[in-house]
Backbone as a chain_set.jsonl record, in Angstrom:
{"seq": "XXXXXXXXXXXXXXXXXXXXXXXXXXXXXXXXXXXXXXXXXXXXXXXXXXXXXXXXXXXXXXXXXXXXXXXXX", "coords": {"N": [[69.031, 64.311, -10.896], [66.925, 66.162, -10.709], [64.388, 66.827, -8.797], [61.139, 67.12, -7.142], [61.906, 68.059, -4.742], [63.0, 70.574, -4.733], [65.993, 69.509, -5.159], [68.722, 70.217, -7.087], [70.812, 69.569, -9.862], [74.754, 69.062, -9.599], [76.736, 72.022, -9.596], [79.103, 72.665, -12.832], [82.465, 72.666, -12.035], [85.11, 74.783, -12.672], [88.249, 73.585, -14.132], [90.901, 74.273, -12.18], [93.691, 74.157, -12.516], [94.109, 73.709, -14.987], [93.079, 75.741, -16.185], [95.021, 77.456, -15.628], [96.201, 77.164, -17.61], [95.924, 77.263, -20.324], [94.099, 79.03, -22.576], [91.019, 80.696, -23.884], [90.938, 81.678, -27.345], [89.448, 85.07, -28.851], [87.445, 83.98, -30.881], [86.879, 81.125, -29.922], [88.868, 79.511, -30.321], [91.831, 76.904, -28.446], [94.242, 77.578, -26.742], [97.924, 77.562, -25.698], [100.746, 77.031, -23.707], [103.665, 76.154, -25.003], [105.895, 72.99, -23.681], [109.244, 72.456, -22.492], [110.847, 74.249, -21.985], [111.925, 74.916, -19.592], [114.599, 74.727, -18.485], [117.722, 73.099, -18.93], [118.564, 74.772, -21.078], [120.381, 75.746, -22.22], [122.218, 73.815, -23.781], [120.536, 73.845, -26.101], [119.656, 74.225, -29.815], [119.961, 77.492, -30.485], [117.936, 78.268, -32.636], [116.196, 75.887, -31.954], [115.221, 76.921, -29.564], [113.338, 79.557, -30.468], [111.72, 78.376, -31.544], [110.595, 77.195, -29.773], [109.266, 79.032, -28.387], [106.318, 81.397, -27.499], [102.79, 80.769, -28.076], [100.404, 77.475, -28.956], [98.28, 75.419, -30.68], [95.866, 73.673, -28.928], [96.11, 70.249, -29.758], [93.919, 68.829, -31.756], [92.69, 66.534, -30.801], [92.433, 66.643, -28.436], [91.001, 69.02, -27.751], [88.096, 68.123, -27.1], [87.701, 67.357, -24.505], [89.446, 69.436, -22.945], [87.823, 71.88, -23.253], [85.569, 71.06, -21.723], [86.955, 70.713, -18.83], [87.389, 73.163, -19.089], [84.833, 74.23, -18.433], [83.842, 75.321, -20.713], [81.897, 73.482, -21.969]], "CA": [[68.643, 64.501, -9.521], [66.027, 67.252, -10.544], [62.852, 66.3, -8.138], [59.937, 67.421, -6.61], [62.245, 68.496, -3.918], [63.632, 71.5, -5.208], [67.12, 69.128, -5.349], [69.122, 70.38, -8.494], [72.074, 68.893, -10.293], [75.302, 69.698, -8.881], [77.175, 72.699, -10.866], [80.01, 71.695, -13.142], [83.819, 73.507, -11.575], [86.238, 75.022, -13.614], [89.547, 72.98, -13.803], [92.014, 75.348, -12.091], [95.016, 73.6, -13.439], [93.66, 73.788, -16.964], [92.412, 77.38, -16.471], [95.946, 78.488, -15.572], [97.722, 76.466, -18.911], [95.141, 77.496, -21.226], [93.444, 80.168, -22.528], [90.729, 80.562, -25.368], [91.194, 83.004, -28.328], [88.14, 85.522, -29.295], [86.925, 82.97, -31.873], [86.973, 80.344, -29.263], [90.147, 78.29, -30.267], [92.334, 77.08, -27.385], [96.083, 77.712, -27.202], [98.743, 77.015, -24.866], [102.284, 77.203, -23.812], [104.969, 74.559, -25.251], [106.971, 72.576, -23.008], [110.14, 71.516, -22.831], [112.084, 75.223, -22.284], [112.576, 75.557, -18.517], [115.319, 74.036, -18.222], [118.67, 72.806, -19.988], [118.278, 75.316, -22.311], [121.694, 75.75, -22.911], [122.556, 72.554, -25.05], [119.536, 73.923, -27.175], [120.169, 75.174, -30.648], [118.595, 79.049, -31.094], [116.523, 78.206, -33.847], [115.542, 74.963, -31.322], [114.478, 77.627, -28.463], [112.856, 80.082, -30.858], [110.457, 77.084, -32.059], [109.089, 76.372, -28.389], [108.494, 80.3, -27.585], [105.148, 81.614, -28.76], [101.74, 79.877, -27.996], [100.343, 76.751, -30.19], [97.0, 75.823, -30.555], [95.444, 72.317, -28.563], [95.602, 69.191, -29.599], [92.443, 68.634, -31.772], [92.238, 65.202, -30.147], [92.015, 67.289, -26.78], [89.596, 69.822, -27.7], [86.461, 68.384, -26.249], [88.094, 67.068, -22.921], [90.078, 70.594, -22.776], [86.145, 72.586, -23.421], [85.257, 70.182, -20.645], [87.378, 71.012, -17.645], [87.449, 74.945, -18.595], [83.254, 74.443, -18.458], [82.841, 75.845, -22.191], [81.15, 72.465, -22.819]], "C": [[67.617, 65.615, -9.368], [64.472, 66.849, -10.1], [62.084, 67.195, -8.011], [60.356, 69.173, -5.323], [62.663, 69.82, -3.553], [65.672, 70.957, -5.123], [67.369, 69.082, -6.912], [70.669, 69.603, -8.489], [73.401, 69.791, -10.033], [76.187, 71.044, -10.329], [78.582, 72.188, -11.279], [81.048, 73.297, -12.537], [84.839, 73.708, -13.122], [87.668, 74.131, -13.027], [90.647, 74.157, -13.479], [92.907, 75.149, -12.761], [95.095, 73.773, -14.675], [93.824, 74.955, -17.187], [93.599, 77.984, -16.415], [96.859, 77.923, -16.58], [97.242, 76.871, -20.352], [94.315, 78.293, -21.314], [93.085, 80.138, -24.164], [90.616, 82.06, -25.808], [89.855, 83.761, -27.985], [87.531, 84.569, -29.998], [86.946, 81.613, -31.273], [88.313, 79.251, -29.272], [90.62, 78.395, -29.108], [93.461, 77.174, -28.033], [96.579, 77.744, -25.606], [100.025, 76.666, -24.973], [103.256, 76.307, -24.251], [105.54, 74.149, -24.615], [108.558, 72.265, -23.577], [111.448, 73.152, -23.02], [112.198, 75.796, -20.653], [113.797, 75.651, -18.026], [116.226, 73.354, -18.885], [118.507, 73.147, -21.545], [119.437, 75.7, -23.723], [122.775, 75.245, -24.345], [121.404, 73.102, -26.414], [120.207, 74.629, -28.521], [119.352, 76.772, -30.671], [117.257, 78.639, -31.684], [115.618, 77.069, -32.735], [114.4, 76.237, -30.263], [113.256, 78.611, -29.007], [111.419, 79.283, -31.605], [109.478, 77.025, -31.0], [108.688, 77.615, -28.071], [107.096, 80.263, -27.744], [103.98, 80.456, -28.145], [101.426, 78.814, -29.346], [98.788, 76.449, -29.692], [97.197, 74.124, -29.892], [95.021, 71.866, -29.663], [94.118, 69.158, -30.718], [91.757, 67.689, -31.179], [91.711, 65.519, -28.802], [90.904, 68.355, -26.479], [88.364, 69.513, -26.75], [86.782, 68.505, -24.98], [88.37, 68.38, -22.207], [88.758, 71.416, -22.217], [85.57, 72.186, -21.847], [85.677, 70.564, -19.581], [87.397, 72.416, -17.551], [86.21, 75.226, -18.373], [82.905, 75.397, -19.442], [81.665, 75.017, -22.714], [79.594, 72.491, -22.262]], "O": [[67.347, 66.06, -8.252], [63.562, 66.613, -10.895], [62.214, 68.188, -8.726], [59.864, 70.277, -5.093], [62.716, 70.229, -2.393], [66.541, 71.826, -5.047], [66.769, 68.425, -7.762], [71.383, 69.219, -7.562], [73.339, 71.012, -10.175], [76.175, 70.918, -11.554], [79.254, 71.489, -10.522], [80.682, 74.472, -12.55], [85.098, 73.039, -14.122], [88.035, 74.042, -11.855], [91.165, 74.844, -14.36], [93.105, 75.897, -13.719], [96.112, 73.97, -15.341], [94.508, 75.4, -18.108], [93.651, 79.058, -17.015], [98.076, 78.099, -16.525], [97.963, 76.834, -21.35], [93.615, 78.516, -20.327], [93.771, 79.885, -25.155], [90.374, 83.104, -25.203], [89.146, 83.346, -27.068], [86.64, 84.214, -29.227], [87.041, 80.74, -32.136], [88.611, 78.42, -28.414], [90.345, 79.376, -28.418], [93.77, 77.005, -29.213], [95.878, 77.896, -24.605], [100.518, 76.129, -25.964], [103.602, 75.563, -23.333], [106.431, 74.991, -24.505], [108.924, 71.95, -24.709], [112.434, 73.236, -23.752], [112.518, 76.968, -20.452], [114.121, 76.524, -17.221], [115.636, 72.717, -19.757], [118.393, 72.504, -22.589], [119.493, 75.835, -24.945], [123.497, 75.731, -25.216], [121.559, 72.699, -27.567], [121.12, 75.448, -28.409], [118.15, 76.905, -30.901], [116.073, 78.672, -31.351], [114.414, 77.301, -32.621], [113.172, 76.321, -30.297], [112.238, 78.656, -28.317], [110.381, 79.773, -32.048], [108.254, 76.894, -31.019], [107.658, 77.607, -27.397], [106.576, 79.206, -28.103], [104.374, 79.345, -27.791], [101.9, 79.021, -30.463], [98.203, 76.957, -28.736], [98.177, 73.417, -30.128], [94.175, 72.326, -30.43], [93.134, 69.621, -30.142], [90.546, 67.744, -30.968], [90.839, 64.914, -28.178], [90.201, 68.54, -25.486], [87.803, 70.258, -25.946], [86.384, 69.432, -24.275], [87.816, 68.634, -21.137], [88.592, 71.614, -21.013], [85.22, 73.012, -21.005], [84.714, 70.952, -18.919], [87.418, 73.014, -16.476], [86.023, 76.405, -18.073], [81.972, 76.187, -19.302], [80.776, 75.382, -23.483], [78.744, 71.758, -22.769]]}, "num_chains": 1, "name": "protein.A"}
């Protein structure tokens, strides 16, 4: 849409939703919280709960899409 007109292309938004689940390292990797511990934690074994603490890294399959909605891409 870049004319004559001075009409420019629109700017790309950060995904809020994304931006508040994910967060990239210094070295750009992403990482992000594990599901699956709000709730009926009880029945869990220890060692089960101590598995989901702790950040993990995205998905490589999700990488670009991920890059994409935080507007790294």
């Amino acid at each position: 849409m870049n004319n004559d007109k001075g009409v420019t292309d629109m700017k790309q938004k950060t995904h809020k939703g994304t931006a508040k689940r994910i967060k990239a390292t210094g070295s750009g990797k992403l990482r992000r919280e594990q599901a699956g511990k709000r709730h009926l934690n009880e029945k869990m074994t220890s060692k089960r709960r101590r598995k989901l603490s702790g950040a993990t890294d995205v998905a490589p399959a999700d990488v670009k899409r991920t890059k994409r909605l935080l507007g790294q891409a």
